[in-house]
N, C-alpha and C positions, 0 to 999 in steps of 0.2 A: 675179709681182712686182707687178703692175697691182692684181692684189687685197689683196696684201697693202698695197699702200700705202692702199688705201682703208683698210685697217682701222686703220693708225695714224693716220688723217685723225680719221676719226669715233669722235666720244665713247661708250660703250657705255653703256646705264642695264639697269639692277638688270631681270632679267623674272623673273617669280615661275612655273615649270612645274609643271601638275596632274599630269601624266600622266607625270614621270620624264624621267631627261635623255640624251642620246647616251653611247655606251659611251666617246665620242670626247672626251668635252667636256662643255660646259654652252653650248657655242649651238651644238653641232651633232648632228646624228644623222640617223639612217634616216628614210625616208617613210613618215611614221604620223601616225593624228587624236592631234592635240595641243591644247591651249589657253596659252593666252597671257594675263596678265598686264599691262596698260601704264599709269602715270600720266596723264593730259590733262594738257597743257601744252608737254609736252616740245618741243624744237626739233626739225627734219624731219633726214631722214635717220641716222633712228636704225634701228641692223641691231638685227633679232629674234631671226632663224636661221638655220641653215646647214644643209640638206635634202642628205640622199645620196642616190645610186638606183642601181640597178645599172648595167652598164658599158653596158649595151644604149642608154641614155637621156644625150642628149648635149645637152636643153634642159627647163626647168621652166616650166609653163604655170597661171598664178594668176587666179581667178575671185570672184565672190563679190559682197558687199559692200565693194568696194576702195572706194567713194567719190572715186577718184582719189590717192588715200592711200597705198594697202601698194601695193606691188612686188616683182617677184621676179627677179634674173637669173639667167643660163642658166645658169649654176652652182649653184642651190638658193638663193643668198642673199635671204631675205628680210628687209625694212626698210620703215619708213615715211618717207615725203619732205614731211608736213605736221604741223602738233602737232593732237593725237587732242582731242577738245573731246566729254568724257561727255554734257554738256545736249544736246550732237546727235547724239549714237550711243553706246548706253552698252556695246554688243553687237554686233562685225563677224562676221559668221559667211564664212567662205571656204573655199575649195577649192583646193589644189596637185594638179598632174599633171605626168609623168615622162615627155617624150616622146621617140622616137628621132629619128634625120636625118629619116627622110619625114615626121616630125610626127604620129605612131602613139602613140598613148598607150600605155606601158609599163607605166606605176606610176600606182594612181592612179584617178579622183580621191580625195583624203581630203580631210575637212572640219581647218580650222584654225579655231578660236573666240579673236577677240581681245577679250577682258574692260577696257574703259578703267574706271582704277578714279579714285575721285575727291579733286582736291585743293579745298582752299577757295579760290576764285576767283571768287564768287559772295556777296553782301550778301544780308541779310535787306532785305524790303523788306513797308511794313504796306501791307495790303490799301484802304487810306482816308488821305488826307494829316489829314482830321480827322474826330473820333468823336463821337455825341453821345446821350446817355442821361439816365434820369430813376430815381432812387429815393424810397419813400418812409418817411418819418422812420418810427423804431420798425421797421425791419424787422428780418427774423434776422439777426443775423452770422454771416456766412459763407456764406448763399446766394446764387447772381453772381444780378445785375440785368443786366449786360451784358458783352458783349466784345470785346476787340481781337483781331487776326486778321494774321499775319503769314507770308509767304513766302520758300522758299529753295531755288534752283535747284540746289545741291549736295544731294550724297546723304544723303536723311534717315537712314538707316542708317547713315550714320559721324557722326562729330561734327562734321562742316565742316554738316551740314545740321540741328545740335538747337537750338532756338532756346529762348530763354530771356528771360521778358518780370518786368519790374522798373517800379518806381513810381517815377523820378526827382525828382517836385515835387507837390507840394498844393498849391494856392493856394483860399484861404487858410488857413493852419496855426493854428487856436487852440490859445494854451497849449503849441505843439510834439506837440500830437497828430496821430498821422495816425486818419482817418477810414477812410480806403478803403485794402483791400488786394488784392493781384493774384493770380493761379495762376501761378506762374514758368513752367508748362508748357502749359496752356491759353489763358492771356489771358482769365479771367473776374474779371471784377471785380466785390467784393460790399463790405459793410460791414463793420470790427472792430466788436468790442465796445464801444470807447468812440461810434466811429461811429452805433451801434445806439440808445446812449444819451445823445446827445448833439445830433445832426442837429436842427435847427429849421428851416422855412424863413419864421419869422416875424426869426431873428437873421441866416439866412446862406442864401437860396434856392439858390446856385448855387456850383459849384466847380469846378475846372478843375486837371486831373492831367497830367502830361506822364509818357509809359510809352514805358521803349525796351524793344529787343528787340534780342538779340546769338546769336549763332554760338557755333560752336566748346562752344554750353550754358553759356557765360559761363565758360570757365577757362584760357584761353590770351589771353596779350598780343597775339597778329596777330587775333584775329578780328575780324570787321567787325561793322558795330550800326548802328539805325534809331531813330529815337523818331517820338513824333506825339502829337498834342494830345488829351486829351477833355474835354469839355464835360457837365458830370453838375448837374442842376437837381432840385430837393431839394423833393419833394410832400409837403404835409400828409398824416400817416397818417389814413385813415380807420377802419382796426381799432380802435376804440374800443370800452370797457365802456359802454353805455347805462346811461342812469340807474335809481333803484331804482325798482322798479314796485310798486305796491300792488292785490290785485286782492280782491274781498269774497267771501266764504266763503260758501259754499254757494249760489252764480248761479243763473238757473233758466235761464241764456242758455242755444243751445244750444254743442254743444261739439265742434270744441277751438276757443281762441279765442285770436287772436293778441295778444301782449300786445307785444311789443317785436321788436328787429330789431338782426341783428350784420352786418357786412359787410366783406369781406376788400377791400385794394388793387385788387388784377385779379383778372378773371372769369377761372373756370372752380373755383375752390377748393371743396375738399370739405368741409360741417360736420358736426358731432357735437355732444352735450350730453356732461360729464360731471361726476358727482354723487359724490367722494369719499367720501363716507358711505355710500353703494351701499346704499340700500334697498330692502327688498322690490317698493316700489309707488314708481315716479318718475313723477307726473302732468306733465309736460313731453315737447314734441319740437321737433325745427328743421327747417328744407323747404330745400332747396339754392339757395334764397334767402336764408339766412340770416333768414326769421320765425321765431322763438322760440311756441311755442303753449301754453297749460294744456290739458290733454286732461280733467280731469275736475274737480267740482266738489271743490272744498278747504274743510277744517275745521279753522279756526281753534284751538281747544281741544283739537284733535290735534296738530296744529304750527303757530306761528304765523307760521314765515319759514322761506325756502328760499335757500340758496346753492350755485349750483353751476357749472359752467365752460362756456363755448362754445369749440369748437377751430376750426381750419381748417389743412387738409391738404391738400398737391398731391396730383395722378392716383397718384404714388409711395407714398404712405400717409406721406409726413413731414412734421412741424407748418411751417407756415408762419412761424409768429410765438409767441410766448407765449397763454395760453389768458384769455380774457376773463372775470372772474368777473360772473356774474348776481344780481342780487340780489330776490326777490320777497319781500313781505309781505303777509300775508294781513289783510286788513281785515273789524275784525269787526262782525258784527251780533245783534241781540238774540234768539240761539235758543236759550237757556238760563232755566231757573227758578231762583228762592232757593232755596236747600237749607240743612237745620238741622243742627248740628253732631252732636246724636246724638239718638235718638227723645225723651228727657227732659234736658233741661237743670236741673242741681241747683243753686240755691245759698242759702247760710246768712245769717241776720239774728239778732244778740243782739236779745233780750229789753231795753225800754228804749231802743232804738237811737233817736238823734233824727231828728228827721224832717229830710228834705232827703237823711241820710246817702244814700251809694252801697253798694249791697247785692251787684252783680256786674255782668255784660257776657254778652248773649248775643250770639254772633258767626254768624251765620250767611254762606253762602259762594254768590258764584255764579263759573260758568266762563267766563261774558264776559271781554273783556279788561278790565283793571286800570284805576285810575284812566279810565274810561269810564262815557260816561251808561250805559251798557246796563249797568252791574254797578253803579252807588248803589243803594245797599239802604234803603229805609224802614220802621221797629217801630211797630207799634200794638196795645196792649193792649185784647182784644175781647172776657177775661172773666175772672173771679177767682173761684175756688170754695175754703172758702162765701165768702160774701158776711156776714162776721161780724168785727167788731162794726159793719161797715158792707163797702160797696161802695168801691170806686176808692182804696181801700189804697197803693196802688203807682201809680208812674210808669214811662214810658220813656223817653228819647231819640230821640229821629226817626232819627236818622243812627250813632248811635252804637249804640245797643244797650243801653246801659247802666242799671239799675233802680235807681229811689229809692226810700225812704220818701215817701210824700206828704201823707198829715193827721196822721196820731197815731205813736206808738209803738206795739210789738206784746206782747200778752202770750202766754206761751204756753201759760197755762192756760182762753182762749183757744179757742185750737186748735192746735196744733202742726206745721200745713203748710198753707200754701195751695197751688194749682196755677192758675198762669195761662195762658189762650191768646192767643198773636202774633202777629199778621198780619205776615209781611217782603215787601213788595213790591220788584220793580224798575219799569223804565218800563214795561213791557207783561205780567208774571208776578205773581204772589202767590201766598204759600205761609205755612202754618200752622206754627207748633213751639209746642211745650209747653216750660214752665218749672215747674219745683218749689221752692219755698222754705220752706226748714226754719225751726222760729224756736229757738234754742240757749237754754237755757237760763245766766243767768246769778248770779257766782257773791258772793250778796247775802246769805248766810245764813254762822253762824260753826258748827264745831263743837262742842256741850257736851257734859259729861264725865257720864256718869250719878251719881258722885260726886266729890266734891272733894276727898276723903280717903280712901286705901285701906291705913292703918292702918300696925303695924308688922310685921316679920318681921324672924327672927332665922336666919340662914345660919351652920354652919361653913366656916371660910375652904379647904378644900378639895373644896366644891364643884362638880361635873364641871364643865366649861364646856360650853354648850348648853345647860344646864337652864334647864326654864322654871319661874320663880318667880314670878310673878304675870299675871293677867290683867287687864290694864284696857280702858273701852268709852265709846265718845263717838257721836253722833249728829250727821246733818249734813241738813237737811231740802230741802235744794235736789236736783236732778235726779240719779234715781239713778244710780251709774256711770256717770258725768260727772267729770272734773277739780273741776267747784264741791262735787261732795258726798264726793269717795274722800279720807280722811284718810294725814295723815303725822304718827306722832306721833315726839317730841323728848326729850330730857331736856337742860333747860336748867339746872338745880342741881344740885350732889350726888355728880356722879360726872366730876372731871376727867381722872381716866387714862383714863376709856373701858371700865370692866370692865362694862359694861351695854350691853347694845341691845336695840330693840323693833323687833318683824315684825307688821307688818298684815296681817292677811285680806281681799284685796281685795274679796267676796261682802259680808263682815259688818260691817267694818273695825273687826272684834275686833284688839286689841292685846296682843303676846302678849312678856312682859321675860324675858329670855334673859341667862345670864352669859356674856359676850365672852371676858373675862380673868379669869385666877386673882385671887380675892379676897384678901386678905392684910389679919390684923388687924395686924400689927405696922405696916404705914401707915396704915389709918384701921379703926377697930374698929365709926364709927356713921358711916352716908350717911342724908341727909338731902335726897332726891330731889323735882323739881319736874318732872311732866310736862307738854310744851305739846302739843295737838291742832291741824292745821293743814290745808290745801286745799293741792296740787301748782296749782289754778289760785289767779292772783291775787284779792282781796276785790273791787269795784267799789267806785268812790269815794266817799268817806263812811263807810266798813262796817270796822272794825278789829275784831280778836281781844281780848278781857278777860278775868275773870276764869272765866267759864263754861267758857272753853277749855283750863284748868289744871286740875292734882290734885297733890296732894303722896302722900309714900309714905317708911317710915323704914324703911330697912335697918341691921340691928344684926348687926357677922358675930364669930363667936366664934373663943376661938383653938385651933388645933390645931398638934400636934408633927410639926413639918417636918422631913425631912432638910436635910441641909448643901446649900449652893445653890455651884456652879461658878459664876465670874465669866464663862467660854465653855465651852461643849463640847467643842469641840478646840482644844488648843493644838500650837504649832506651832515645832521649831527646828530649828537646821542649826548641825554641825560638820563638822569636818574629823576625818577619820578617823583620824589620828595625833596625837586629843589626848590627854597623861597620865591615867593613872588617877587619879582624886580632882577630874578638874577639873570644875566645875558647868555644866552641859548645857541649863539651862533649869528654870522654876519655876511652881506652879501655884495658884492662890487660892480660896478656897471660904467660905463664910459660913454661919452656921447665924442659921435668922429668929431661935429664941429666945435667940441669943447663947453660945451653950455653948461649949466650945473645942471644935478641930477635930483630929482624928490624922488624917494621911497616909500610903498604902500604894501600894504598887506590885500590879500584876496580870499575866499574860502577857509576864513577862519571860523569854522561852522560851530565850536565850542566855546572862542572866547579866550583860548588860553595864552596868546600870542601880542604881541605887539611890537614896531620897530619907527628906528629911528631915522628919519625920513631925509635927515643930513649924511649920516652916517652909515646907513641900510645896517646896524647893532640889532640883533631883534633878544627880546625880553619878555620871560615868561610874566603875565600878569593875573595868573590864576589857579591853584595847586592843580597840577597835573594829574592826570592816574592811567597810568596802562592798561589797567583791567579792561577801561573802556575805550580806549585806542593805543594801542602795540606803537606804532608807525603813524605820526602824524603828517598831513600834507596840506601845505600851502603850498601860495602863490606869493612871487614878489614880484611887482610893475615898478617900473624905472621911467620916471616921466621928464623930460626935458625941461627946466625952467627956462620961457620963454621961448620966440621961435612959435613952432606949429604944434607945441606939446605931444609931440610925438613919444610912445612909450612903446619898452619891450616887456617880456614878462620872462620868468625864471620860477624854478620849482625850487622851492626848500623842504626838506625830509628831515622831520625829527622824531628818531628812534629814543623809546623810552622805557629806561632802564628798570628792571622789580625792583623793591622793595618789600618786602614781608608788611603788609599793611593789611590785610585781610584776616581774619580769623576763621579757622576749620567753620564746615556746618556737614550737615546730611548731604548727601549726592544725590538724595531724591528724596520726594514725602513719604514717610514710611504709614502709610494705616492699613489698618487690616492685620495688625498681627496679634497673633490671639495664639494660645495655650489651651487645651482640655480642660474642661473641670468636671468633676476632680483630677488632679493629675495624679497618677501613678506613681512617678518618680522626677527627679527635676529634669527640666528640659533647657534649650537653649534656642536662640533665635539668633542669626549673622545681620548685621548692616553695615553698613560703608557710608563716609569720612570723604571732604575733600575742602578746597578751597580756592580762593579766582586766583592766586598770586601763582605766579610763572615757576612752574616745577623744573626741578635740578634734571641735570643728569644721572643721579643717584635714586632719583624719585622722590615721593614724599614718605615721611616716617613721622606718622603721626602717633602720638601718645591719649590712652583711655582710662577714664577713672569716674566712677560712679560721682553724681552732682550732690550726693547728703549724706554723710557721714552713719547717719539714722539707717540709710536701707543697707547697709553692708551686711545686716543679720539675714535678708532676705535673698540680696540679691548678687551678684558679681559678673564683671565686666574684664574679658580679657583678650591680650592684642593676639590675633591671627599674623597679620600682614602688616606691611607701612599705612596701610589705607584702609584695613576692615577686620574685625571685633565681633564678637560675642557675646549680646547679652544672657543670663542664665540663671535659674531661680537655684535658691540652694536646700528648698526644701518643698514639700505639697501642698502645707498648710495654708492656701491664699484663699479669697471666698469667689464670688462668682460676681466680679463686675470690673471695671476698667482702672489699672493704673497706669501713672503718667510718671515714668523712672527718666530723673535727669543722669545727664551722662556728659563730663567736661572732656573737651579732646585738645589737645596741643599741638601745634603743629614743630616745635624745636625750633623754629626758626631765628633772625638774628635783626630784630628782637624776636621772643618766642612768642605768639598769641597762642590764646585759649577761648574757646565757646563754650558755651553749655546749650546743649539740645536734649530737646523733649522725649520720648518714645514712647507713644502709646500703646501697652500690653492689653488687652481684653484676656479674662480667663471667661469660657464659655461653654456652654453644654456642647457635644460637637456629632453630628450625624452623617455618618460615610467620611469621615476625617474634614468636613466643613464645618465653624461657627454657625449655632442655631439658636434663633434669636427672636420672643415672638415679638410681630411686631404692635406699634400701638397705634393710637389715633395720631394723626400729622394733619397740622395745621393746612386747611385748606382744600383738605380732602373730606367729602360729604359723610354724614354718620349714616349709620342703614335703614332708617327712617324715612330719610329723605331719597336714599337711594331707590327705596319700595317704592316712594310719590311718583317720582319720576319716571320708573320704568312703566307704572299704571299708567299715568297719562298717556306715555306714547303710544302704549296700546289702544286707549281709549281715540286716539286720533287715526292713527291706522284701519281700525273699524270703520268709522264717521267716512273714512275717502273709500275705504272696500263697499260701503253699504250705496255710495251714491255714483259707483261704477256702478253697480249689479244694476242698481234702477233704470241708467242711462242705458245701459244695453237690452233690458227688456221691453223698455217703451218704444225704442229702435226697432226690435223682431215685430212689435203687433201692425204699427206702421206698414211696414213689408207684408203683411200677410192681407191687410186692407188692398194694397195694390194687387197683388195677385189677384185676390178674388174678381176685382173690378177687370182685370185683366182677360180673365179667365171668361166672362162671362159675352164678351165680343169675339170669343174668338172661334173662329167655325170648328165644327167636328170633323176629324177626318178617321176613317176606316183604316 
């Protein structure tokens, strides 16, 4: 009774057992190592268990880590009498024993393990009431400069001990940016990106964050939280790009030679060069000082500038900050000579040219740098060969290059080339080139005509064209094959249709008159030609063409008997193919030069459909046309001269013929062989296709499908697919086993609209492997099997008859032979 009122006194809390529970209960059982479960906090005299032992054991004896804490009375019941605190024992480890009256241990010892597990009762608290650090401007974002550090006496393994660190204030906030950001889980504090790009400490040295730090990982309203001050003062970066260096090409210093210098924030950072272009040869290295070096002498005229990057990397291999470009230029010096543009420089001077003129530009080149004294180039003319009709002919330019005329004009009978030599200096080189200068001949002479008159000639006007009918010849005394002396001769009178032209010989500039076009006396019977002689180059000024440069010439063409001339060669028309007979189709013209009349005829009218009128060349269909069967018709029309030598021409007429919807649909091919199972299953259907002769649209054809009898609509049905193809289809099984013939009308819409009716022969048929099977019968013409037996005996009976009268022929053959032998045999001597 005594016990049990304890146990409605005292509150019981939750124990969590590893090891399973009494068969009794859930706070009682046997004496066994067990483990236990308990929150810190709890109020004291809280029962755990309730321990049995055999009947022998009439007290329970508790050892251990009791702390003053756990207890045990004589009856097994174990309890604690103070609240369990994890930060001072996370782990009792104890032992019950089972003892009898004399105090003899029975049962026993077993270890009990009390596990205090943890509640949150415990603050975060930072390791420093205030923090103070230094970053500097341009650093990476996102690598920490420094950190906060905070503590918590609950179990870092549950959530009462996960802290969680947050940036509560910036001071001072420009623009509402933050600068600085935290590790919610570390407490390392580094810079954002605008932080990174932003920080000055000529605008803002110093800044001041206020960072809590909360429990529970910051997701529960009870957890508890810390903050604390930091103090962060904001360094000039020193990772700077140095300025650009210039270093002189080809030093004789020795080598390597520091040129410039990069240097990280804080020591210990690791450099590199790196050179995006990655060439073969990179004359650069850095020392972990960050000196920048040239390792060998550099040539200007090779490259004349290097850009390439400085890194720096912590012990980890990862960039510190953005890579610094380097910028070197190579400063030149004069170790190059003038060079001449190619071994002879040419250039040309007219004949007459005034003096002062500019004759050309020699350019020569050096590989110094540009706009530099080391690359001014000075000309000096050091000799002129000949030396005819004096010395010192020509000038040059100091700086330019460029050649004058200098006393006189040149002639170039003369000489016809001089060659000069030019000294091209720079400041410390000089170099020779050769110049050649042609003197051109200019074009001061006219050409004359060896005569001025080349009389007359008399042509029939059927003439070939290409014939050459005269030769004429002019002379041009200026420089041979040259523009001043190659001739182009003209006809500037006489011939304005153009039935004339003249070809030069460019060797001789023989002139050679050629008939272009048909001559024809009935337009002009006499030409009365004027040829001009002329230069492709211009006269120079002062110098015109007169009369030496002309010829006259009389062409006189006779008349000859011309066929009839067509007004074209093909003519060309278009009807519709359903015009009446008699109606006029088209007409054709023809002329005769001498004026004669003309009769018109037809040729290759291979149908019949055509005829014309022989006064008039009117031509007139005489017979219904149809395109189907020719599209494009072709004749012939002959033009024959009345009277005279009846001379005729001939001419083509084309007439194109128009559709008309005159054809009616049919099948696009024969359709047999189609055939249905029988019995059938279920209905089936079968496709064919529709078409017709009449000229399809651009739309195509659209033809209309409808059963031919009214009668099969119970059986059967027809329906459109496409413009041009349908399916026929039975509507039910019940057909018998032999052939119907289902009409089927198709329309084609046309304007007017035709309609056909075609046939289609369905077979319903027994079917073996998905073929029509069909036995066959007798056919006319083919033997019955009676007659087939006669025949095949006979031939037997023959084949025997020749086998039997071989076998004889060749056995009377062998006894033969064997007669000779013997008769043979019997002359003939024995030999041993």
């Amino acid at each position: 009774m005594m016990l049990q009122a304890q146990l409605h006194c005292l509150c019981l809390f939750t124990l969590y057992l590893t090891t399973g529970y009494g068969q009794e209960g859930k706070f009682s059982g046997p004496l066994k190592p067990m483990t236990f479960s308990i929150f810190e906090g709890q109020g004291p005299s809280q029962i755990i268990f309730q321990f049995k032992a055999s009947p022998l054991a009439v007290t329970f004896k508790l050892t251990g880590e009791t702390d003053d804490i756990f207890q045990i009375q004589p009856d097994g019941l174990l309890y604690h009498n103070k609240a369990l605190d994890r930060e001072t024992r996370a782990v009792h480890k104890l032992q019950v024993s089972a003892l009898d009256a004399d105090g003899n241990t029975v049962e026993g010892p077993v270890p009990i393990t009390i596990e205090v597990k943890d509640i949150n009762d415990n603050r975060p608290v930072f390791l420093q009431p205030k923090y103070e650090g230094s970053v500097r401007q341009n650093s990476r974002p996102g690598k920490p400069f420094m950190y906060v550090n905070a503590t918590d006496l609950d179990d870092p393994a549950t959530p009462n001990g996960q802290l969680i660190y947050q940036i509560i204030m910036q001071l001072p906030k420009v623009n509402n940016v933050m600068y600085f950001q935290i590790n919610n889980k570390t407490g390392a504090i580094s810079l954002t990106r605008e932080g990174s790009q932003e920080l000055d400490p000529l605008k803002n040295p110093s800044y001041k964050l206020v960072v809590s730090v909360q429990d529970m990982g910051g997701q529960n309203d009870h957890s508890f939280s810390d903050s604390t001050s930091v103090d962060i003062m904001v360094k000039e970066n020193i990772w700077k790009a140095p300025e650009p260096v210039e270093i002189e090409e080809n030093s004789t210093n020795p080598y390597p030679i520091k040129i410039t210098q990069v240097q990280w924030n804080d020591p210990g950072a690791l450099y590199s060069l790196v050179d995006k272009e990655k060439p073969s040869k990179f004359p650069f290295s850095i020392d972990q000082e960050g000196n920048i070096y040239v390792t060998q002498p550099l040539d200007r005229e090779e490259k004349d500038a290097y850009v390439f990057y400085a890194v720096a990397k912590d012990e980890h291999g990862k960039p510190l900050a953005f890579p610094l470009q380097i910028q070197v230029k190579v400063k030149d010096i004069n170790d190059n000579p003038p060079t001449c543009p190619s071994a002879v420089t040419v250039l040309e001077v007219q004949e007459n040219e005034q003096i002062g003129s500019s004759i050309g530009t020699l350019i020569a080149h050096d590989m110094d740098e540009e706009n530099n004294i080391n690359s001014v180039l000075g000309y000096r003319i050091v000799d002129q060969t000949p030396k005819v009709p004096r010395d010192g002919l020509f000038l040059v330019q100091s700086y330019s290059g460029t050649f004058q005329l200098a006393v006189q004009s040149l002639r170039k009978r003369d000489t016809p080339q001089y060659n000069l030599t030019v000294e091209v200096s720079d400041k410390d080189f000089k170099t020779l080139c050769f110049v050649q200068v042609n003197i051109i001949d200019i074009n001061d002479q006219i050409p004359i005509f060896e005569k001025p008159d080349y009389g007359n000639l008399t042509l029939p006007e059927d003439t070939a064209i290409g014939t050459v009918i005269l030769t004429i010849q002019a002379t041009d005394v200026d420089e041979p094959h040259t523009g001043s002396s190659k001739i182009l001769y003209r006809i500037t009178q006489g011939d304005s249709e153009g039935r004339l032209e003249i070809e030069t010989d460019p060797e001789t500039n023989t002139g050679y008159v050629k008939v272009k076009k048909p001559l024809d006396f009935e337009a002009v019977a006499a030409h009365n030609i004027v040829f001009q002689a002329e230069n492709p180059e211009p006269l120079v000024h002062g110098v015109q063409y007169n009369a030496s440069s002309s010829a006259t010439f009389r062409l006189i063409v006779t008349d000859v008997n011309e066929a009839p001339q067509f007004s074209q060669q093909v003519y060309q028309a278009k009807v519709s193919e359903d015009v009446a007979k008699g109606t006029k189709v088209g007409n054709v013209t023809a002329k005769d030069p001498e004026g004669l009349d003309i009769s018109y005829s037809l040729r290759g009218d291979k149908r019949g459909w055509l005829k014309i009128d022989p006064v008039t060349g009117e031509i007139f269909s005489v017979a219904p046309l149809d395109r189907e069967a020719e599209s494009l018709y072709r004749v012939q029309v002959v033009a024959t001269e009345v009277g005279g030598s009846s001379l005729s021409s001939m001419a083509q007429f084309h007439l194109t013929l128009m559709d008309v919807n005159d054809n009616p649909p049919r099948l696009a091919k024969e359709y047999t062989g189609l055939f249905f199972c029988h019995p059938p299953k279920a209905p089936e259907s079968l496709i064919f296709e529709a078409t017709d002769d009449d000229q399809q649209s651009f739309r195509g054809r659209h033809f209309t499908f409808s059963l031919g009898s009214e009668s099969l609509q119970k059986d059967w049905e027809v329906s459109k697919i496409n413009g041009t193809h349908a399916s026929l289809s039975t509507k039910h099984t019940g057909f018998e086993e032999r052939v119907y013939h289902i009409p089927v009308r198709i329309n084609d819409g046309g304007r007017p609209p035709l309609e056909g009716t075609v046939s289609l022969p369905v077979t319903f048929c027994k079917c073996v492997e998905d073929r029509c099977f069909q036995p066959a019968g007798h056919m006319p013409g083919i033997p019955t099997v009676g007659v087939t037996v006669g025949v095949l005996l006979t031939t037997f009976l023959v084949i025997g008859i020749i086998l039997a009268v071989v076998f004889f022929q060749i056995k009377k053959n062998k006894g033969q032979h064997n007669v000779e032998s013997a008769q043979a045999s019997e002359v003939k001597p024995l030999r041993n």
